[in-house]
KEMAR-31004 format. One record per residue (C-alpha): residue number from 1; x, y, z. Coordinates in steps of 0.001 Angstrom, whole numbers, plus 524288, in hexadecimal, padded with zeros to 5 digits. Layout:
% residues N
{NUM,{X,Y,Z}}
...
END
This chain:
% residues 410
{1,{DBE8A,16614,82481}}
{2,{DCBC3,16B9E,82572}}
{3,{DC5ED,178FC,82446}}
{4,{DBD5E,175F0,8311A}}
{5,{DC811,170E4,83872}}
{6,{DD0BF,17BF3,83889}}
{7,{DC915,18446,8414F}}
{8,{DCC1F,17AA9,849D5}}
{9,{DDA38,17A9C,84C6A}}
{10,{DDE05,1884F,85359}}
{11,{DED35,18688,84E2B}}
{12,{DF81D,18038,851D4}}
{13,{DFA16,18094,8616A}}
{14,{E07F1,18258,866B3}}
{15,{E0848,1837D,8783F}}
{16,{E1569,1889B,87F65}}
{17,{E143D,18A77,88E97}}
{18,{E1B70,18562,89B54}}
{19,{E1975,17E61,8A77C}}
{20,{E1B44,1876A,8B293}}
{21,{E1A81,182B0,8C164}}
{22,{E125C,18D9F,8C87F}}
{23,{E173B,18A2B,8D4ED}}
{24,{E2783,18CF4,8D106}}
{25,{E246A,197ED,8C6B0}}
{26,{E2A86,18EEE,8BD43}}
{27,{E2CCD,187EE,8B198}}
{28,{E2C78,17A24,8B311}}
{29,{E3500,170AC,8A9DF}}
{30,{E34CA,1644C,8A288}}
{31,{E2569,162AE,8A6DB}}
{32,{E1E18,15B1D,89D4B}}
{33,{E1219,1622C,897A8}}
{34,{E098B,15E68,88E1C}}
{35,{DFF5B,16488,883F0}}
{36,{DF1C1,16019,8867B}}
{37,{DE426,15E6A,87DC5}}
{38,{DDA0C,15CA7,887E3}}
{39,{DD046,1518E,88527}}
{40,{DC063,15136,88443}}
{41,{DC1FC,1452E,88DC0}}
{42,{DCC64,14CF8,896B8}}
{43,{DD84A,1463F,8904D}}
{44,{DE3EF,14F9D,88B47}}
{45,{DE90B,14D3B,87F03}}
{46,{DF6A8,14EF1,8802D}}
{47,{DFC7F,156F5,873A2}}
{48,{E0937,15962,87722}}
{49,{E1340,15773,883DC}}
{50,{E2033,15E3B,887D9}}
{51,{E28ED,16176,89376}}
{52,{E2B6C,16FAD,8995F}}
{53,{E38A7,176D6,89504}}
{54,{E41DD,17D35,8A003}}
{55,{E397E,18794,8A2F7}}
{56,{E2B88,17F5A,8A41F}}
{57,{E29EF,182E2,89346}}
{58,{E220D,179BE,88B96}}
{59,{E1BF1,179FC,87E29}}
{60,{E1255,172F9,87546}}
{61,{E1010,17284,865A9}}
{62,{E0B76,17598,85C16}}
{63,{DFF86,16EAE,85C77}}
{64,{DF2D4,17018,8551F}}
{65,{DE890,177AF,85FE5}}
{66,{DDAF9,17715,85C2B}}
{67,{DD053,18263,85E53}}
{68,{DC892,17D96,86871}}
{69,{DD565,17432,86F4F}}
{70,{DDAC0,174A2,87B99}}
{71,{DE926,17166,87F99}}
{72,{DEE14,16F11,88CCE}}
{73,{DFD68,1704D,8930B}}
{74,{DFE58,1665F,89E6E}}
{75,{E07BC,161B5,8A7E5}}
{76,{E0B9A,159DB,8B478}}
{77,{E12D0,1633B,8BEF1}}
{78,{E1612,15A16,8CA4B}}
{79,{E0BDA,14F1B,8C795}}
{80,{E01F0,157A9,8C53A}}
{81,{DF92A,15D6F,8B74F}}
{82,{DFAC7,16C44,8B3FD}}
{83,{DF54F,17097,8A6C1}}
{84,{DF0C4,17C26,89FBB}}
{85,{DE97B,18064,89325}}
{86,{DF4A4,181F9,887AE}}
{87,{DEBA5,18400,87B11}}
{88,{DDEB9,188B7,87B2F}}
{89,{DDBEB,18781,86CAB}}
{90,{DD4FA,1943A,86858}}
{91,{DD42B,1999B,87673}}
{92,{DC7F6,194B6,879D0}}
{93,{DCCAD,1930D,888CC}}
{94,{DCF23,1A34C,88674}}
{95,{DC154,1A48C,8884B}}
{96,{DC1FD,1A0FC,8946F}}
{97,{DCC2E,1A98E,8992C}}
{98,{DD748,19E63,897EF}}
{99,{DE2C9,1A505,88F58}}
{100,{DEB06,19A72,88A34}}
{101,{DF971,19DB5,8821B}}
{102,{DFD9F,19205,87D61}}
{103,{E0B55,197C8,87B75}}
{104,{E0CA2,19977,88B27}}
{105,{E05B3,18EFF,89109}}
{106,{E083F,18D14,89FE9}}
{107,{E05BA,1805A,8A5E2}}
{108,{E051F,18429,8B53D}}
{109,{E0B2A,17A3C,8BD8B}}
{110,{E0CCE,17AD8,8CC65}}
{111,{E15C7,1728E,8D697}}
{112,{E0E3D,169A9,8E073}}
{113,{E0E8D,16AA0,8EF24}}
{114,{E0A26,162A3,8FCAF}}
{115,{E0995,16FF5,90464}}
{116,{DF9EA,1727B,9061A}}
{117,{DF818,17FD2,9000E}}
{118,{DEF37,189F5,9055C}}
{119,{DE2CF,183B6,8FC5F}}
{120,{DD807,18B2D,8FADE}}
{121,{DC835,18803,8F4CF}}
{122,{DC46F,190CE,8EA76}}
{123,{DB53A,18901,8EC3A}}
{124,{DB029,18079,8F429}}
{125,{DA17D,17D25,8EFEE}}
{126,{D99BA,1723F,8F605}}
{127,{D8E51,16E33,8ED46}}
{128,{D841C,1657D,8F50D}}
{129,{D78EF,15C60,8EFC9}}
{130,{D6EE6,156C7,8F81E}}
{131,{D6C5E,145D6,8F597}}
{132,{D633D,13E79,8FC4B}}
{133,{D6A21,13E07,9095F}}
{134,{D7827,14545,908E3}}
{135,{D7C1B,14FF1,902E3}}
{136,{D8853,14EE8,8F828}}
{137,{D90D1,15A51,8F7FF}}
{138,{D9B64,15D63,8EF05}}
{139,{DA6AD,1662D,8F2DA}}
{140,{DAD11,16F55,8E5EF}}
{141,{DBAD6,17518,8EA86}}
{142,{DC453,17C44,8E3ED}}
{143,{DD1E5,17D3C,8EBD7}}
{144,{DDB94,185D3,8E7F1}}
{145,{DE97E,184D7,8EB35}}
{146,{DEF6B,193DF,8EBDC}}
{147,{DFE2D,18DF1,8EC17}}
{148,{E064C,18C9D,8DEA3}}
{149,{E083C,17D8A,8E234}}
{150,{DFE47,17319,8E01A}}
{151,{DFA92,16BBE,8EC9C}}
{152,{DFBA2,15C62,8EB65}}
{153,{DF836,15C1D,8FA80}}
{154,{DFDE1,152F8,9061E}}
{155,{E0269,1446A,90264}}
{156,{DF559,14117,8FFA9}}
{157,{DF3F5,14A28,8F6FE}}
{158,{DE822,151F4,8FF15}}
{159,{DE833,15FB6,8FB47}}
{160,{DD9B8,1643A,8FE0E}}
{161,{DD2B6,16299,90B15}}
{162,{DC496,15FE2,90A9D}}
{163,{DB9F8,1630A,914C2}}
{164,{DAFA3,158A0,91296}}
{165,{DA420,15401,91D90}}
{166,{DA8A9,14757,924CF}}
{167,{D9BB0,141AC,9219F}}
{168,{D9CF7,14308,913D2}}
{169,{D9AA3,1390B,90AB8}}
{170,{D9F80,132EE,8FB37}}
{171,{DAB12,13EB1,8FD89}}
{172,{DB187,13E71,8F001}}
{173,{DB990,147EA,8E587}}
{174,{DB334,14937,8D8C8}}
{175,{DB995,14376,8CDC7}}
{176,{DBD4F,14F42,8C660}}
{177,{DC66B,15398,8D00A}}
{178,{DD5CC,14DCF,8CE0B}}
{179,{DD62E,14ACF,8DD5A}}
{180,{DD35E,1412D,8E8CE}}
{181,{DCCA3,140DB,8F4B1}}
{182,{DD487,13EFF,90159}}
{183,{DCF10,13B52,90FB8}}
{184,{DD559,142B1,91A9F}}
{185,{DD6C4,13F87,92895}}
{186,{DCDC1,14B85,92A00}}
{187,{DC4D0,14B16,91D62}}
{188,{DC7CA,14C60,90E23}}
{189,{DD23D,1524A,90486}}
{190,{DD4A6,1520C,8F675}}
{191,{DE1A7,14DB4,8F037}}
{192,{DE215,157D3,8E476}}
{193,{DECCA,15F62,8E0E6}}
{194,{DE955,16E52,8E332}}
{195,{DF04D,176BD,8D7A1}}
{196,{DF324,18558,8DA41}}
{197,{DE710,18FAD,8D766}}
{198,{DF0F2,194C3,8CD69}}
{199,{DF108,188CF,8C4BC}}
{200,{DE1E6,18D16,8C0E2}}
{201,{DDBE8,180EE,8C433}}
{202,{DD1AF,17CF4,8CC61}}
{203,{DD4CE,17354,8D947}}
{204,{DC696,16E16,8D9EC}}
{205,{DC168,164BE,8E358}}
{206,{DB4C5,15CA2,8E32E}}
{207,{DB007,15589,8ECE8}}
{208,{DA1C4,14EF1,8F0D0}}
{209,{D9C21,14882,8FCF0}}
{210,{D8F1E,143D6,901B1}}
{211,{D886B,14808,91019}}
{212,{D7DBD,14040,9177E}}
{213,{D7243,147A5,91AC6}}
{214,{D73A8,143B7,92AFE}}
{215,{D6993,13AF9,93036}}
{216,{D663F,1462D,93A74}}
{217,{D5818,14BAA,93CF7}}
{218,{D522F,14E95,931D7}}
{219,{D50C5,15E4E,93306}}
{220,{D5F87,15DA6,936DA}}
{221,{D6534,1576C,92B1C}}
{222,{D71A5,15F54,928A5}}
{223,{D8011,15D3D,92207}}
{224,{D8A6C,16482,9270F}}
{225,{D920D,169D8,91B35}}
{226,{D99B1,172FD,92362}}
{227,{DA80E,174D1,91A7D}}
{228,{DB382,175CC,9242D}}
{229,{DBBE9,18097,91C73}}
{230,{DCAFD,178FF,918D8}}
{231,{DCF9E,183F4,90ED3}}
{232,{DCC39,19324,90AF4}}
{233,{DC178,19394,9033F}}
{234,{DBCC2,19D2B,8F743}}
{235,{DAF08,19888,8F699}}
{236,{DA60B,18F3E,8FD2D}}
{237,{D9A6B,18A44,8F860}}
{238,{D8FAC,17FAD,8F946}}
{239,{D83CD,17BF5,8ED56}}
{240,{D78CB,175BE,8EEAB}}
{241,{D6C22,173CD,8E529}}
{242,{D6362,17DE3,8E814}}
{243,{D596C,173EA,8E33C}}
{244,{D5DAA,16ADC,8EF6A}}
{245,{D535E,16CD5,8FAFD}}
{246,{D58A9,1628E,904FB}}
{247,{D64A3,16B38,90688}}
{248,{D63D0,17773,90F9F}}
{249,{D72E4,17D6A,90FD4}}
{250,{D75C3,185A1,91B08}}
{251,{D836E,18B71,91A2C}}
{252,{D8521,199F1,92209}}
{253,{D91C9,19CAE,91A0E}}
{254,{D8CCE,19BDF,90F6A}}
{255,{D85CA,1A482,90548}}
{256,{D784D,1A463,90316}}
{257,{D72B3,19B61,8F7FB}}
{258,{D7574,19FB5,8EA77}}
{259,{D71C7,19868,8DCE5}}
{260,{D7CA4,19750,8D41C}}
{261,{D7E67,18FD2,8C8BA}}
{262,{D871C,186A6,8CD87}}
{263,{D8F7D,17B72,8C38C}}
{264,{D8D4A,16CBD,8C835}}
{265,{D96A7,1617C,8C3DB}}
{266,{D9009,1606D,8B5BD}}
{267,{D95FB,16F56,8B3A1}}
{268,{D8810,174FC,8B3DA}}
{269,{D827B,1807F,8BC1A}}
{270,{D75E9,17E34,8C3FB}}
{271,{D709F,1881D,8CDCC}}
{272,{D7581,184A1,8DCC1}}
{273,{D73B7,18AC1,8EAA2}}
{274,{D8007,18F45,8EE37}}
{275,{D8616,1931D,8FCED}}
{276,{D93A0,198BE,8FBAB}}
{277,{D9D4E,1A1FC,902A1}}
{278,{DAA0A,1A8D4,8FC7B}}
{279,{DAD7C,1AAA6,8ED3C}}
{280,{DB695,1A100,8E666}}
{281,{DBE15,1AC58,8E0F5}}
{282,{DBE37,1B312,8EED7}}
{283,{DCE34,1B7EB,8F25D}}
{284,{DCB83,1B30D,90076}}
{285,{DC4CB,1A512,904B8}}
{286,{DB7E4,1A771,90AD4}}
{287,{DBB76,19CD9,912D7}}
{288,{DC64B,19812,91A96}}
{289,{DCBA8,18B76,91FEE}}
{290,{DC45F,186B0,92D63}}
{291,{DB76C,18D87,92A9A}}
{292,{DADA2,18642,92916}}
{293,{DA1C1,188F4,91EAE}}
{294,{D959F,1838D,92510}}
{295,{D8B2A,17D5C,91BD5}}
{296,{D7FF7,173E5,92017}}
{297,{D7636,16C93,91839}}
{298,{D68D5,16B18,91E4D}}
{299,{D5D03,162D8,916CB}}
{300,{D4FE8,16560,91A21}}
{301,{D479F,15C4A,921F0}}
{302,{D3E05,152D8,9193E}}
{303,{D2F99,15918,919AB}}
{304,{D2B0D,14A6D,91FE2}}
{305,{D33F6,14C89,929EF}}
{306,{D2F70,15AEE,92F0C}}
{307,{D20A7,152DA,92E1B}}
{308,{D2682,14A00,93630}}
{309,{D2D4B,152B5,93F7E}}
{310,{D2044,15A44,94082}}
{311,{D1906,14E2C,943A5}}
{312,{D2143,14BC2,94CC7}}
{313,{D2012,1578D,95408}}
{314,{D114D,1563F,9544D}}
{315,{D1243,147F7,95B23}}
{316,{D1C6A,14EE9,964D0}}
{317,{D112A,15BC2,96863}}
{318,{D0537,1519F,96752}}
{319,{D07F0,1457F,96D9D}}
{320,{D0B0A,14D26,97ADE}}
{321,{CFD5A,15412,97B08}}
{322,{CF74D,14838,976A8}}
{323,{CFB9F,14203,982A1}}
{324,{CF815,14B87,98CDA}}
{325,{CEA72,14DE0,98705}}
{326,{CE8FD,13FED,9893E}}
{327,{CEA71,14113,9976F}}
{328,{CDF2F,1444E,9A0C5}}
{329,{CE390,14A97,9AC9F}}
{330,{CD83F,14C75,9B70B}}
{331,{CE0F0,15221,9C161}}
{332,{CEEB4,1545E,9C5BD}}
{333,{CEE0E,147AA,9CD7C}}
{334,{CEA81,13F17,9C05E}}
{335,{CF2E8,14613,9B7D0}}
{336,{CFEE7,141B5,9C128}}
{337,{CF910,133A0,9C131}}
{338,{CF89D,13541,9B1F1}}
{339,{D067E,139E8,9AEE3}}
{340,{D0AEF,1314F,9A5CA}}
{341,{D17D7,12A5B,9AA75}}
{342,{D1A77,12066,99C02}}
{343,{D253D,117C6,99B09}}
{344,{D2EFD,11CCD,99157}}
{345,{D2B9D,11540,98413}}
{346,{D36F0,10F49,97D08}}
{347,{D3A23,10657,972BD}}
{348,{D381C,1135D,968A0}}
{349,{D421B,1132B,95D5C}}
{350,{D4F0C,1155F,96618}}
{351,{D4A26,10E50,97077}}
{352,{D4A5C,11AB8,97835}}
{353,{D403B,11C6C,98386}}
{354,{D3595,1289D,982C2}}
{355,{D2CAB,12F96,98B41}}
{356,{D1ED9,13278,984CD}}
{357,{D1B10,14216,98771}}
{358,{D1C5A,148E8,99310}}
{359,{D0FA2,14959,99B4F}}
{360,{D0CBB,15742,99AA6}}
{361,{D0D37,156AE,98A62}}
{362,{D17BC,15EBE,988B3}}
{363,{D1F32,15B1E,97A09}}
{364,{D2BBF,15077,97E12}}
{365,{D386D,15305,973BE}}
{366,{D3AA5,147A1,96B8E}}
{367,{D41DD,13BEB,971AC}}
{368,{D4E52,13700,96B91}}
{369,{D4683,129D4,963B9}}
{370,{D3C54,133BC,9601A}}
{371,{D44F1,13D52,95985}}
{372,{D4B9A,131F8,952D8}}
{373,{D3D43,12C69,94D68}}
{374,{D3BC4,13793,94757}}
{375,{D4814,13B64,9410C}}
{376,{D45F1,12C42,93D0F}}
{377,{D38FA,130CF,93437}}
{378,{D3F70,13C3B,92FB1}}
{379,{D4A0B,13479,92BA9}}
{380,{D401F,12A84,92441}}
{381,{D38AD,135AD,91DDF}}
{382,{D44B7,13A55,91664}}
{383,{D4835,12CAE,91355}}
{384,{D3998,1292F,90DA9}}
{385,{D3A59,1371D,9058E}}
{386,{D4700,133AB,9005B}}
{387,{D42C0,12528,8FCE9}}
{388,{D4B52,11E31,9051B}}
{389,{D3E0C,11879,90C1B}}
{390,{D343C,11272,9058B}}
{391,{D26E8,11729,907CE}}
{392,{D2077,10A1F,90FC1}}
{393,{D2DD8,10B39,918C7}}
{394,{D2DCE,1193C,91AFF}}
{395,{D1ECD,11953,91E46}}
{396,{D220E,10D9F,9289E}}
{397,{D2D46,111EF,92DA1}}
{398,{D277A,11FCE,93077}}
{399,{D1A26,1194D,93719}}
{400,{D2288,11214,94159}}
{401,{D2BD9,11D72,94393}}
{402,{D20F5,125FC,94614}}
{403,{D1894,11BCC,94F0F}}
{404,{D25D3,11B8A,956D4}}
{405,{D263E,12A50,95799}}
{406,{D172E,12D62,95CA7}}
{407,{D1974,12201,9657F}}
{408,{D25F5,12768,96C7D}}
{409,{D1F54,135FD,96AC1}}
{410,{D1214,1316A,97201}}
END
């Protein structure tokens, strides 16, 4: 057994290194740091704690280091968490390009400001997911903050601006990121501190909301997910299942659809349709603050309601020919004695009056009640092929609308 275990333990692990503020160029002193075992659960085991020296120096050990172990320097710089990696045991984080001396370990701090710096997004990717009558969109964004200070934002603590529909719905910032939501007098913002690009880490925002599909015509169902441009931008993006047929995308902008292999919130890759513009690595935003990147979702019109429309249409060409075949004229005299002079009929579902066809048999546009009968059964078909209407109602419903419709069309 003891034979086994030795392989095991990589030797005895000793860590020197210093606090240094980025944003003076300097050591800072009498800073508390302490030596860190991250957890399976995401609790640090604390192995050892000391304060800085004069010049920012601290040091740790010795301490047994095992092969495959992990140790972490943190610290608190002005109420907030810096760390880095101190001991990598057998320089497994090597392999991924991550050099680690445990004799000259530098844990990165940097002084806090309320002055707004110029903030940049590295990404901004919408991803968008049709339900059964909105669509839910959820907004990735990765700021970066070009200034050695970390922003901490106005009194509120609002650092990033957010450009969200004012129809959107269940707004909310996912879980995993160490923020809040704020409402503005003019829309959204997210209280998160913003640290420096140079500190290596990643100021990533979340966000979801829901849109109503509106209760429009039916073959002029459209959301408006036009994005009103607040800060230079690297890349811009949106994703959508190519599998997903009630969403059309039209976007100009935009690139042409791509598949890509694309990572969801469970980490894996499935293939999407992607529209972007601009590179996230790109030295100059594609995009500046004040344009505007137009993108509008259209869904396609329910195959019973183009039946409908078409039926429709025939009733509007028929009914008028119907009419004046009906009519015998045996002279010019007659047919002035026969022009037909009908009281406007009312009491149709607005309680509108109408005039039945004109008396030559030319086609009439559709009244106001009319139009509104049948955006009414368009309106019912999607309902009945989404289940929302059972099958005895829909039929029901549907007769009557339709008797009202031939009656205010003849």
């Amino acid at each position: 057994m003891v034979s086994l275990a030795l392989p095991t333990w990589a030797a005895t692990g000793e860590v020197k290194g210093r606090v240094l503020n980025k944003t003076t160029g300097r050591g800072e002193a009498n800073v508390s740091v302490r030596l860190v075992k991250p957890g399976e659960s995401g609790a640090d085991k604390q192995i050892a704690s000391t304060k800085t020296g004069p010049q920012g120096q601290f040091s740790f050990g010795p301490f047994q280091a095992g092969s495959e172990d992990i140790y972490m320097a943190q610290t608190q710089w002005q109420g907030f968490p810096y760390e880095t990696v101190a001991f990598d045991g057998t320089g497994h984080l090597k392999e991924m390009g991550i050099v680690v001396d445990p004799a000259k370990v530098e844990v990165a701090v940097f002084n806090t400001t309320r002055q707004a710096p110029a903030l940049f997004l590295r990404a901004h990717h919408m991803a968008l997911a049709v339900q059964d009558k909105s669509i839910k969109v959820t907004e990735r964004i990765v700021v970066e903050n070009p200034a050695n200070e970390t922003f901490i934002g106005d009194q509120s603590g609002a650092t990033v601006k957010l450009n969200i529909p004012p129809n959107a719905k269940d707004v909310a910032l996912d879980a995993k990121v160490a923020g809040k939501l704020i409402k503005t007098a003019d829309g959204y913002a997210v209280a998160k501190p913003i640290l420096p690009v140079v500190s290596q880490r990643r100021n990533a925002l979340i966000l979801t909301y829901t849109l109503d599909w509106p209760s429009s015509a039916p073959w002029n169902r459209k959301i408006d997910l036009s994005h009103k441009v607040l800060y230079p931008t690297n890349f811009f993006f949106v994703v959508r299942n190519p599998d997903d047929k009630a969403l059309q995308l039209t976007a100009p902008q935009l690139g042409k659809d791509e598949t890509q292999e694309i990572p969801g919130a469970d980490g894996k890759a499935a293939p999407k349709l992607v529209n972007a513009m601009g590179f996230p690595m790109a030295e100059k935003p594609i995009l500046k603050p004040g344009e505007t990147v137009s993108v509008t979702l259209g869904r396609p019109m329910n195959p019973l309601v183009w039946a409908f429309v078409m039926f429709v249409g025939a009733l509007i060409a028929i009914v008028p020919l119907a009419l004046r075949g009906g009519k015998r004229r045996d002279s010019q005299g007659e047919n002035d004695a026969l022009k037909i002079k009908e009281p406007g009929v009312s009491g149709g579902v607005l309680g509108e009056t109408f005039r039945s066809p004109a008396s030559d048999g030319s086609a009439v546009a559709m009244s106001g009640a009319t139009e509104e009968i049948v955006f009414a059964i368009a309106r019912l078909d999607e309902e009945f092929a989404q289940g929302a209407v059972s099958k005895d109602a829909y039929q029901k419903r549907r007769a009557a609308m339709k008797k009202q419709l031939t009656d205010l069309l003849s």
